[in-house]
C-alpha positions in Angstrom: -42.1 1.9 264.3 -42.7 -1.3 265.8 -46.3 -1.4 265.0 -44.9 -0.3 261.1 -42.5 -3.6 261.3 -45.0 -5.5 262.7 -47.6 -4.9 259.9 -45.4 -5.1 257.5 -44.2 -8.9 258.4 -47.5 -9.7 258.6 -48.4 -8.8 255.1 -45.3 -10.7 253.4 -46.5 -13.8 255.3 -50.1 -13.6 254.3 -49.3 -12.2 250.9 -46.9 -15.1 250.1 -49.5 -17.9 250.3 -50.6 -17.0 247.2 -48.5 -19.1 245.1 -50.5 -22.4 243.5 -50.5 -23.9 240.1 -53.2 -24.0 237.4 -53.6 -27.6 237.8 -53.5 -29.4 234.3 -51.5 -26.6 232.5 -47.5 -26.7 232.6 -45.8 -23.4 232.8 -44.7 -23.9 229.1 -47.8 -24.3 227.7 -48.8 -21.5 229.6 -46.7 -19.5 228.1 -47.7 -20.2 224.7 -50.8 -18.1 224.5 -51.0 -14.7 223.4 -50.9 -12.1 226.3 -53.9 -11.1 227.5 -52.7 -7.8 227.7 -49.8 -5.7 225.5 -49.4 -2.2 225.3 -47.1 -0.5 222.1 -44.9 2.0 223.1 -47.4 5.2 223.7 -45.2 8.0 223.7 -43.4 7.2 220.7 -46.8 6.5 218.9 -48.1 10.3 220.1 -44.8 11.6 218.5 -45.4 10.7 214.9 -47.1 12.7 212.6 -50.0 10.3 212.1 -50.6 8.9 215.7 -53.5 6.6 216.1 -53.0 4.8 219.2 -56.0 2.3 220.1 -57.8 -0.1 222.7 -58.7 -3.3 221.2 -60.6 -6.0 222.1 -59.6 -8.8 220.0 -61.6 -12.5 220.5 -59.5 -15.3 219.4 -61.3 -18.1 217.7 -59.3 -21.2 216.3 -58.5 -21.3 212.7 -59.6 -24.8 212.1 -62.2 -25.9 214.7 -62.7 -29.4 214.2 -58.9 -29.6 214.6 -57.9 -26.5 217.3 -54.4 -25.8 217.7 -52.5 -26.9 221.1 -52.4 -23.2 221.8 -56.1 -23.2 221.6 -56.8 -26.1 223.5 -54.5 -24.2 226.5 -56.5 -21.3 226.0 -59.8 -23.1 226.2 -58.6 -24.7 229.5 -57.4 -21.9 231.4 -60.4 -20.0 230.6 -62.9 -22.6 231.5 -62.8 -21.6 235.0 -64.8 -18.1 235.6 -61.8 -16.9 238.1 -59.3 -16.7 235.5 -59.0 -14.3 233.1 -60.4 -14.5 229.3 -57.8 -15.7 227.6 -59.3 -15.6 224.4 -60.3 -11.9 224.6 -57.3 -9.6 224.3 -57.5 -6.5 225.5 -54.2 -5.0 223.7 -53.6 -1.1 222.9 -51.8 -0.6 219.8 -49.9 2.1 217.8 -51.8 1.8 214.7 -49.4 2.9 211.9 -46.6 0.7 213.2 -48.4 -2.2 214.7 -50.7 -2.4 211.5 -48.8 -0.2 208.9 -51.1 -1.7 205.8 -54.1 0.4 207.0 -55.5 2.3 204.3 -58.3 3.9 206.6 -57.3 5.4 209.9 -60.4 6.6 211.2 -62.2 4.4 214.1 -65.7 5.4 213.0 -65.7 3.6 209.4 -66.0 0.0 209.8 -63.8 -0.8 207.4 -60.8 0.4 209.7 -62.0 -2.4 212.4 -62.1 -5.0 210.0 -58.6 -4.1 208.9 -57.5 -3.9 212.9 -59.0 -7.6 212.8 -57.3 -8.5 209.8 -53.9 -7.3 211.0 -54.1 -8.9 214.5 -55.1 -12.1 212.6 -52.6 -12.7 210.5 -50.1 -11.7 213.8 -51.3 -14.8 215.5 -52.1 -17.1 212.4 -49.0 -19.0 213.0 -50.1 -20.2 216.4 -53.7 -21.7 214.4 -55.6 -18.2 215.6 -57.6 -15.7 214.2 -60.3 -13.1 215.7 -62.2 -10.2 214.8 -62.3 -7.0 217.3 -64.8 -6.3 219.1 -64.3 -3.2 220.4 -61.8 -0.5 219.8 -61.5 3.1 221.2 -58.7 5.5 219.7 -56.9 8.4 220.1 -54.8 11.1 218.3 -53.8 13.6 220.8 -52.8 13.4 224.4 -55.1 15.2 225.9 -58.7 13.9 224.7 -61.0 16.5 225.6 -61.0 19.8 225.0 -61.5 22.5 228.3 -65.0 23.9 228.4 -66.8 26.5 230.3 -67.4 24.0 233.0 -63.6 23.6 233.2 -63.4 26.7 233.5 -65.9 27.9 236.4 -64.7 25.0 238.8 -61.1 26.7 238.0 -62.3 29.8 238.8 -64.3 28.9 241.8 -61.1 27.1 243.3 -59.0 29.9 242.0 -60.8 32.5 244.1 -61.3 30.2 247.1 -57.7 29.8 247.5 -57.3 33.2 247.5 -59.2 34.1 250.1 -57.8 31.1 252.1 -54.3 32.5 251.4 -55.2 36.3 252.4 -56.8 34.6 255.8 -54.0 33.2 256.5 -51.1 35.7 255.9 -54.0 37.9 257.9 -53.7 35.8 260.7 -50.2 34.9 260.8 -49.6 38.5 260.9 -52.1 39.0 263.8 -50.2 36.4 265.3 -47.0 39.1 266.3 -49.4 41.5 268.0 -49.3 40.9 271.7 -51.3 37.6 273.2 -54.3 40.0 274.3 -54.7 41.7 271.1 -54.7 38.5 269.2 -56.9 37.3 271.1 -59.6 39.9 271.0 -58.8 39.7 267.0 -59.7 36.3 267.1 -63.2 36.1 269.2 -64.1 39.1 267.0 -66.8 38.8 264.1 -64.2 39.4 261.4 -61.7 37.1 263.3 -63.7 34.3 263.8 -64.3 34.4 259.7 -60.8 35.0 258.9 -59.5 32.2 261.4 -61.3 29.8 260.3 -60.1 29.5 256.9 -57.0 30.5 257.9 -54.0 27.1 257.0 -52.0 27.9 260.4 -55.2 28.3 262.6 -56.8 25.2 261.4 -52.8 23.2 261.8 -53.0 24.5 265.4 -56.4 23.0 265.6 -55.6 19.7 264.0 -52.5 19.6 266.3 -54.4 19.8 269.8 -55.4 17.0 271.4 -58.6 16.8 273.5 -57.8 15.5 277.3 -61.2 15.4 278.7 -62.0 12.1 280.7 -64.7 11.7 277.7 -62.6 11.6 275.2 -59.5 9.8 277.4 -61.7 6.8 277.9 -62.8 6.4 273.9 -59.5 7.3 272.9 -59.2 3.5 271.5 -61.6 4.7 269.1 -59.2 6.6 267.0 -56.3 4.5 266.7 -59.5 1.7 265.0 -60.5 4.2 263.0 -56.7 4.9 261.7 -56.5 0.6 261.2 -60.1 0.4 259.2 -58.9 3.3 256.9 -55.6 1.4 256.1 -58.0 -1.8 255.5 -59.7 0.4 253.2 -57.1 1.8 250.9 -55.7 -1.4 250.8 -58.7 -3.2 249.2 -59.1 -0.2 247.0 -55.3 -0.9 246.2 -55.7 -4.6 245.4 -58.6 -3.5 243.4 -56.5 -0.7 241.5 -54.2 -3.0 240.7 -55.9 -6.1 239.4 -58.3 -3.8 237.7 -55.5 -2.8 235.6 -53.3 -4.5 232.9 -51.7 -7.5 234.0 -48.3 -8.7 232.3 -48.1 -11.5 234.7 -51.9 -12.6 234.7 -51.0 -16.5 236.0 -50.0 -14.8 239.6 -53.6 -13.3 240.1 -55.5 -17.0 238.6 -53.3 -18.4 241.1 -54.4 -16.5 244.2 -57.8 -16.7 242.9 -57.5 -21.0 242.8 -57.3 -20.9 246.5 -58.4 -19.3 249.8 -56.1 -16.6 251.2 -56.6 -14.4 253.9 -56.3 -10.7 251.8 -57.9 -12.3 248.6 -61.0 -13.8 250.7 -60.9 -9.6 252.7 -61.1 -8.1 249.9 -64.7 -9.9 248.7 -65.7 -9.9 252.0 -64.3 -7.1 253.9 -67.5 -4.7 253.2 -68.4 -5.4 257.2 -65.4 -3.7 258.6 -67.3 -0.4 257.5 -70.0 -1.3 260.0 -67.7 0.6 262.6 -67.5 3.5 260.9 -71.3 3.3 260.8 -71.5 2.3 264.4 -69.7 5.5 265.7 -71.3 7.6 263.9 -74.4 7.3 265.9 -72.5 6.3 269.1 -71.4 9.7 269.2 -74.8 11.1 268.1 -76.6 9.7 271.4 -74.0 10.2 273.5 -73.7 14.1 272.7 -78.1 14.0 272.6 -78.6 12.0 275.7 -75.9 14.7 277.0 -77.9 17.7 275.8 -81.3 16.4 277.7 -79.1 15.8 280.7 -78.7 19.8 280.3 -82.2 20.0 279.9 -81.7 21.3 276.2 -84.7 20.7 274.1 -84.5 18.4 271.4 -86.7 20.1 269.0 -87.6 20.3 265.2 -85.0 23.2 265.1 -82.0 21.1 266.4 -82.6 18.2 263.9 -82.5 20.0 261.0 -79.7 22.4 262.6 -77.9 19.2 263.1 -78.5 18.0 259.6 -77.2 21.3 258.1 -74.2 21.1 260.4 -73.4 17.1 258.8 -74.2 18.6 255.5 -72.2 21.8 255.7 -69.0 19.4 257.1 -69.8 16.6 254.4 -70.2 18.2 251.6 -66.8 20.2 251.5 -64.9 18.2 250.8 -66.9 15.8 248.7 -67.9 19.2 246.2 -64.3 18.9 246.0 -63.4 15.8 244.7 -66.4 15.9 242.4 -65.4 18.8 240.8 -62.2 17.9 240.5 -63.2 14.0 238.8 -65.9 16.2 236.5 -63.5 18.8 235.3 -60.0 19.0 235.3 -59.0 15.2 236.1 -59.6 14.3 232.7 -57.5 17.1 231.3 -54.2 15.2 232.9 -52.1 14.0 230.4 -53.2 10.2 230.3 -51.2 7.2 228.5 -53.0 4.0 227.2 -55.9 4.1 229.9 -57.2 6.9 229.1 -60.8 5.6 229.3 -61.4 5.0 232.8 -60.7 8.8 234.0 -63.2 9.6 231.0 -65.7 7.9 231.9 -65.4 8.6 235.8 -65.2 12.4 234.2 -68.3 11.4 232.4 -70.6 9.9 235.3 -69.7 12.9 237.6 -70.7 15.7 234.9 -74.0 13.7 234.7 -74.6 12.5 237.9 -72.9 15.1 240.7 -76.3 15.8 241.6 -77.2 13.0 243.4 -73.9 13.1 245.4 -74.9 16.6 246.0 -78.0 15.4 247.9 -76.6 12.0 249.0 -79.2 10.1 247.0 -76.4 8.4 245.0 -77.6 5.4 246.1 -80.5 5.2 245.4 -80.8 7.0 242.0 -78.7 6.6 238.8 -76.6 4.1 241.4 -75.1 2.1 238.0 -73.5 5.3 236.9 -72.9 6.4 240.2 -70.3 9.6 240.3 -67.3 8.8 242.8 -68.4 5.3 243.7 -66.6 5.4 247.4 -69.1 7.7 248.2 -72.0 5.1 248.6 -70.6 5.1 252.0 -70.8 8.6 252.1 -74.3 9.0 250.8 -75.3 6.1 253.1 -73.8 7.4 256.4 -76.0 10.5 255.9 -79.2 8.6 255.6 -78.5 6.8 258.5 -77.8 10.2 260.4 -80.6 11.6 259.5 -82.9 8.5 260.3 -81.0 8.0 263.6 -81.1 11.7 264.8 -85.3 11.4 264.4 -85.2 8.2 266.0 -83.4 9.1 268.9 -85.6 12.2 269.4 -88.8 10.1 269.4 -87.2 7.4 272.0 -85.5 10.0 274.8 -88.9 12.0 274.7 -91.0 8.2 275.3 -88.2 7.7 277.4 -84.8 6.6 277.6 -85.3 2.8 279.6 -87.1 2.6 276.1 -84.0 2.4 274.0 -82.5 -0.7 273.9 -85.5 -2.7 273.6 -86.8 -0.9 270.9 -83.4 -0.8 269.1 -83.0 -4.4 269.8 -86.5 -5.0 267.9 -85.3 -3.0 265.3 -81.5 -4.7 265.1 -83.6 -7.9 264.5 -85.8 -6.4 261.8 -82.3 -5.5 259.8 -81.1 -8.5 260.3 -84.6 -10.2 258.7 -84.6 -7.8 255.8 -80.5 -8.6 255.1 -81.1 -11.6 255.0 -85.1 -11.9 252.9 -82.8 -9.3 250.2 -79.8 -11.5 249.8 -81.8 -14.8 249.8 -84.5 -13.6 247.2 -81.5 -12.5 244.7 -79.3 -15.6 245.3 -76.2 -14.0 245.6 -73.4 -15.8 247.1 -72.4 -14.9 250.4 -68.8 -12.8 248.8 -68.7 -10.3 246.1 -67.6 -11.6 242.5 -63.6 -11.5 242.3 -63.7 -12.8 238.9 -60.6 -10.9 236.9 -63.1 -10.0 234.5 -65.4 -8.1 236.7 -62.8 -6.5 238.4 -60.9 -5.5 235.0 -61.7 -2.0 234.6 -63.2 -2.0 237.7 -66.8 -3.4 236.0 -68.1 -5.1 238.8 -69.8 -2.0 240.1 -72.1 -2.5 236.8 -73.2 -5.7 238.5 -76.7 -5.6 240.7 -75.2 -7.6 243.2 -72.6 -5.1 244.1 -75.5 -2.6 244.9 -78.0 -5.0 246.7 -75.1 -6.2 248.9 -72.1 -4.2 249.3 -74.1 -0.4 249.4 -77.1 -1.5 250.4 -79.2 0.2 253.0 -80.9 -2.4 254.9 -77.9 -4.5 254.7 -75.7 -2.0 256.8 -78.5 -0.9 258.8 -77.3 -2.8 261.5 -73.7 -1.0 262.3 -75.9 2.1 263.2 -78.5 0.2 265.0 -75.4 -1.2 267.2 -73.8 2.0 267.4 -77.1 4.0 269.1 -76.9 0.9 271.3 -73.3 0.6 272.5 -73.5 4.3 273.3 -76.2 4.4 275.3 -74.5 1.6 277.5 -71.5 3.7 277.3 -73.2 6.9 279.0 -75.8 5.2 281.6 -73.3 3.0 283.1 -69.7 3.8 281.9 -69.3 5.6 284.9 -69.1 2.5 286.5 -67.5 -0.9 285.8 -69.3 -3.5 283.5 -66.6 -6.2 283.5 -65.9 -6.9 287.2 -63.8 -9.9 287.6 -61.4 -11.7 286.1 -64.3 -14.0 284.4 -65.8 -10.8 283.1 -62.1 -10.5 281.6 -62.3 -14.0 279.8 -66.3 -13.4 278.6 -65.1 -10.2 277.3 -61.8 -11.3 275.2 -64.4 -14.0 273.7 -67.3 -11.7 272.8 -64.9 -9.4 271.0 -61.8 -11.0 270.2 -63.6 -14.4 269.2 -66.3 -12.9 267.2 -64.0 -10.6 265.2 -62.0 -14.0 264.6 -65.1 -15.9 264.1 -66.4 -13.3 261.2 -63.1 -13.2 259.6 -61.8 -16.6 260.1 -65.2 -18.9 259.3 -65.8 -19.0 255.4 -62.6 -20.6 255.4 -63.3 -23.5 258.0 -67.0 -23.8 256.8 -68.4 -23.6 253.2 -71.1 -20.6 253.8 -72.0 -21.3 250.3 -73.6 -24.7 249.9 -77.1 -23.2 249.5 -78.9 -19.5 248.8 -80.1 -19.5 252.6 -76.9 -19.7 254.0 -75.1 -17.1 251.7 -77.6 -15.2 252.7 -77.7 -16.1 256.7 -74.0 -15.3 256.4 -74.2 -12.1 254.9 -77.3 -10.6 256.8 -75.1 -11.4 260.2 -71.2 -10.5 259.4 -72.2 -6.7 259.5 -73.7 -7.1 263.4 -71.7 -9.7 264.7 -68.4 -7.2 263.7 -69.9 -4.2 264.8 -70.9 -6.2 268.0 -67.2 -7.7 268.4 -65.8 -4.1 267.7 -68.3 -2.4 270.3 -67.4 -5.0 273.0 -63.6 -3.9 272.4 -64.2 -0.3 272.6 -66.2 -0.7 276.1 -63.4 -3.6 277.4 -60.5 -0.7 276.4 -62.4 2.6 277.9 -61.8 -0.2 281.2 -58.4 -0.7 280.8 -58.7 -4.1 279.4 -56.9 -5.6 276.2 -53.4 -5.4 277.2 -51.3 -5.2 273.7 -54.3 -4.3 271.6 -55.1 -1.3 274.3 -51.6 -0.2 273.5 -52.0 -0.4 269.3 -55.1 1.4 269.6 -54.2 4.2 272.2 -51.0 4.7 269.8 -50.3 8.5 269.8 -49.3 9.1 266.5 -53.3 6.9 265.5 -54.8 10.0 267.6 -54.0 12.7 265.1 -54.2 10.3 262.0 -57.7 9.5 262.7 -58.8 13.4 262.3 -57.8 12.8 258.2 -59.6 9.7 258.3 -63.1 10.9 256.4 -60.4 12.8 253.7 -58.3 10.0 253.4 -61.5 8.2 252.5 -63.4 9.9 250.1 -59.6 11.5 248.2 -57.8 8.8 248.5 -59.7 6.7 245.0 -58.4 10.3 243.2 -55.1 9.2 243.3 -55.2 5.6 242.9 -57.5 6.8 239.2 -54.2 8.8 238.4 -51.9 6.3 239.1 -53.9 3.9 236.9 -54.2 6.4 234.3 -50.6 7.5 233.7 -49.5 3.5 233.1 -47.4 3.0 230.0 -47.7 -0.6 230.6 -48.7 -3.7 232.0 -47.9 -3.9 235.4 -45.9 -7.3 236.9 -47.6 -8.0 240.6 -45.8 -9.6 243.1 -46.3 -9.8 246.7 -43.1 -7.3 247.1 -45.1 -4.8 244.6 -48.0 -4.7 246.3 -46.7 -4.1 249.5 -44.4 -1.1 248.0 -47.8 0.4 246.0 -49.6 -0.3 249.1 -47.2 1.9 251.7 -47.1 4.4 249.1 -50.9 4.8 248.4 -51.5 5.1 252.5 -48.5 8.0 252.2 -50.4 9.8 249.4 -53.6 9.5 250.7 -53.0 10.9 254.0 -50.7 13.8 252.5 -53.3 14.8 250.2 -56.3 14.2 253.1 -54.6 16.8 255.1 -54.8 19.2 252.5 -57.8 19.0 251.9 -58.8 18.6 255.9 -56.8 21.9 256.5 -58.2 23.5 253.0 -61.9 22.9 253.1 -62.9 20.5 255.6 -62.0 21.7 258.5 -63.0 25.4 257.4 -66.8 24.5 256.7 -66.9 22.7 259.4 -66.0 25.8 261.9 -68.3 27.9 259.7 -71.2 25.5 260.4 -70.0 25.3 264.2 -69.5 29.5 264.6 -73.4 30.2 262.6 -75.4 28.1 265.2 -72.9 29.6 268.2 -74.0 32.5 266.9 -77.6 31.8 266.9 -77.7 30.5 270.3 -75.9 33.5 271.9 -78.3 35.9 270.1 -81.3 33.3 271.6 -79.9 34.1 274.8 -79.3 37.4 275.3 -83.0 37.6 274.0 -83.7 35.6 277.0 -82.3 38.3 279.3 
């Protein structure tokens, strides 16, 4: 509760330094343009017996332009600036027949019904010296704008049936549960009972419940309680971007934060390095459990690569078939208001795109009309599995004192190519935050958001760092690294002070005064956090970090962090919905973001530990129980 408190204060403060003024406009004349966004009353429009409720993009011009109305001039000067919104292009969503009740055409595909749109908007703001013409308009005359097809209807039927099975599993095995201990047991180690188990809801609770007391997993517990934080840093980027990707009514607050510097504004352009962790442990584990399994003088052949890549793929994928099926199918079926037209189109890109999710190319292929976008990471993560699992094969059979020179060559090589990609595009050293890109969440269309934020090469370096810090981990973590009390000090700098240092210096030091910098910037954020975050975890497995330790090692972080890769990839779902049942603009405030904020983390992890107990966590034992299988066979072969 503390830590809740705690986290909470801390948001208001930060939150509430975004409050400027658009220098050279009053608040008055401000308030004398035309909203950038309106919404009619939807419902009421989809009641009457000719509903045509549209999206409009109406561009204001001036009526007389060698002599501009004062209205104009405002709008002229508040839009000069690329971080403010267009205030001469309105995006407003009208009931047609009230709104414009002189139509004579209401159909959206004969041009003479967007000229009369134009027309009627026009003469709405003639008396403050505008007019415009519309330059794009999408409509609709039924709630629900698609009609249910076969595809709808086997990704029914294919979650229809699963769920039945899941349900007879476990009533099965809750009724298995009142035989005696021993008979339950036997039931459960059993062919049949292994299957049935590991769909079954209460056998997979109990799972999710334990907690794993090795000294291992003791000394990394840290880890967990980081992963929990990084998640919550995650949904609430995706929740600032939610919300100022939708309709505005109050559009001076966001101009305002975006005028100056603050420390959630400048995260959310720049935060793409915290996922350099996630990246990071990833392949700490993987060498850990590999450099294990030569210690046991377990080959590492061609057989357990691609065991271990179908074992990854099996647990991945669940979930993620999921969601896709969900966003392709019945997700746009949900009864949407005005904003309709993002759920289609996500609808759209996964019907024509799941594929590449499906073989974690997304990426790579199709990437501008990528299906899910959150799952870059996904796709990503996979590749740098896959890579890393041949990698560290190849080094522990050349041998292990190998390793961290090699990986230190190649650390520096990612850091070289992150930088020669960034530099040879230009791109500034944070992602575009202009309210324009971000409207309708757009600025995934934008090349930079690929070459930088999803890039390959440019996150190479988390996994490079991770293969590292675990091989440090297991060669010497049975004994102490820091020492001393000056060992203490070097180690609160080398983690503490670079986490600061990444997060803190763009606001000390412009990292934007020429393309080499950007780029110098961007090429070492990624390392130098995963660096600062792999120093921590090795200072905590010691014992060190006092307060920190203690947020970290939190119990309740332990069991959250198991939802952590559902939270992720489900969590966008329910932010789309959200979006899509708006009847209006939304008013932001720094009290309104922190209410949508809690309540986004709350439905995320409710809905992640559906699907963890639903599908996740059942592939994932069916992977686990075929190779268990396979290896007792191999034995008993053996003798």
């Amino acid at each position: 509760m503390r830590l809740l408190q705690s986290g909470i204060v801390i948001l208001m403060l930060v939150a509430c330094k975004a409050s400027g003024e658009l220098l050279g406009v009053t608040d008055e004349e401000y308030a004398t343009q035309p909203p950038v966004f309106h919404f009619d009353d939807y419902d009421t429009c989809m009641m009457l017996k000719k509903k045509l409720y549209c999206y409009v993009n109406f561009e204001l011009k001036p009526t007389n332009r060698e002599k501009p109305s004062p209205v104009w001039n405002t709008i002229e000067k508040v839009s000069s600036k690329k971080i403010h919104y267009r205030h001469d292009l309105l995006r407003h969503f009208i009931c047609v027949p009230t709104t414009c009740p002189k139509i004579t055409v209401l159909n959206e595909t004969d041009p003479k019904f967007k000229m009369e749109v134009g027309a009627c908007l026009s003469e709405k703001y003639q008396y403050l010296g505008l007019k415009g013409e519309v330059t794009e308009i999408a409509c609709k005359t039924s709630i629900y704008t698609h009609q249910t097809d076969h595809v709808d209807y086997i990704v029914l039927g294919i979650l229809v049936t699963y769920m039945l099975w899941v349900t007879f599993a476990s009533l099965y095995d809750l009724c298995k549960r009142y035989d005696t201990p021993e008979n339950y047991k036997t039931f459960a180690t059993s062919s049949a009972g292994t299957m049935i188990t590991a769909f079954s809801v209460p056998s997979n609770w109990t799972k999710l419940k334990s907690e794993n007391k090795s000294p291992a997993a003791e000394k990394l517990k840290c880890v967990q309680g980081i992963r929990v934080y990084m998640t919550f840093l995650v949904i609430l980027v995706h929740t600032l971007l939610s919300v100022t990707g939708s309709p505005i009514a109050n559009t001076k607050f966001i101009e305002e934060a975006n005028d100056r510097k603050d420390l959630l504004g400048e995260f959310s352009k720049r935060g793409v390095y915290i996922l350099s962790f996630h990246f990071m442990m990833s392949t700490w584990m993987l060498i850990v459990s590999m450099l294990a399994r030569a210690d046991r003088k377990e080959p590492l052949t061609i057989d357990f690569i691609v065991k271990s890549i179908i074992k990854r793929y099996v647990r991945l994928i669940s979930v993620l078939l999921v969601i896709i099926g969900l966003f392709a199918t019945w997700f746009r079926q949900l009864p949407y208001g005005p904003l309709w037209i993002g759920p289609c189109e996500e609808a759209e890109r996964c019907r024509q795109n799941w594929w590449t999710n499906v073989l974690f190319i997304q990426t790579w292929v199709n990437r501008y009309y990528m299906c899910h976008i959150v799952s870059w990471y996904i796709g990503v993560e996979m590749q740098f599995y896959i890579i890393s699992l041949v990698l560290i094969t190849l080094l522990i059979k050349m041998g292990r004192s190998k390793i961290p020179y090699v990986i230190c060559v190649l650390l520096i090589l990612s850091i070289l190519g992150a930088f020669w990609d960034h530099y040879r595009h230009g791109y500034p050293s944070s992602l575009a935050a202009n309210p324009e890109d971000v409207y309708r969440l757009q600025f995934n269309k934008q090349p930079q958001w690929h070459d930088h934020f999803s890039s390959f090469i440019g996150n190479f370096s988390g996994s490079l760092l991770g293969i590292l810090f675990g091989y440090i981990l297991y060669m010497y973590g049975r004994q102490r690294i820091f020492t001393s009390s000056i060992h203490e000090y070097i180690w609160w700098v080398l983690s503490v002070g670079t986490l600061t240092v990444v997060a803190s210096l763009p606001f000390f030091v412009d990292v934007d005064r020429s393309p080499a910098t950007s780029a110098l910037w961007v090429a070492l954020t990624r390392p130098l956090f995963a660096f600062g975050i792999g120093i921590l975890i090795l200072g905590m497995s010691e014992g060190l970090g006092g307060v920190i330790k203690w947020a970290c090692e939190w119990s309740p972080t332990y069991y959250l962090a198991k939802l952590s890769y559902t939270v992720y990839i489900g969590h966008p779902i329910l932010q789309h919905i959200r979006i899509g049942l708006m009847r209006h603009p939304v008013h932001i405030d720094e009290v309104t973001m922190i209410i949508i904020l809690l309540a986004d983390i709350a439905a995320a992890f409710i809905f992640a530990l559906l699907l963890t107990l639903l599908f996740e966590m059942p592939f994932n034992e069916l992977a686990n129980m075929m190779f268990r299988t396979k290896r007792i066979s191999e034995s008993d072969k053996k003798k």
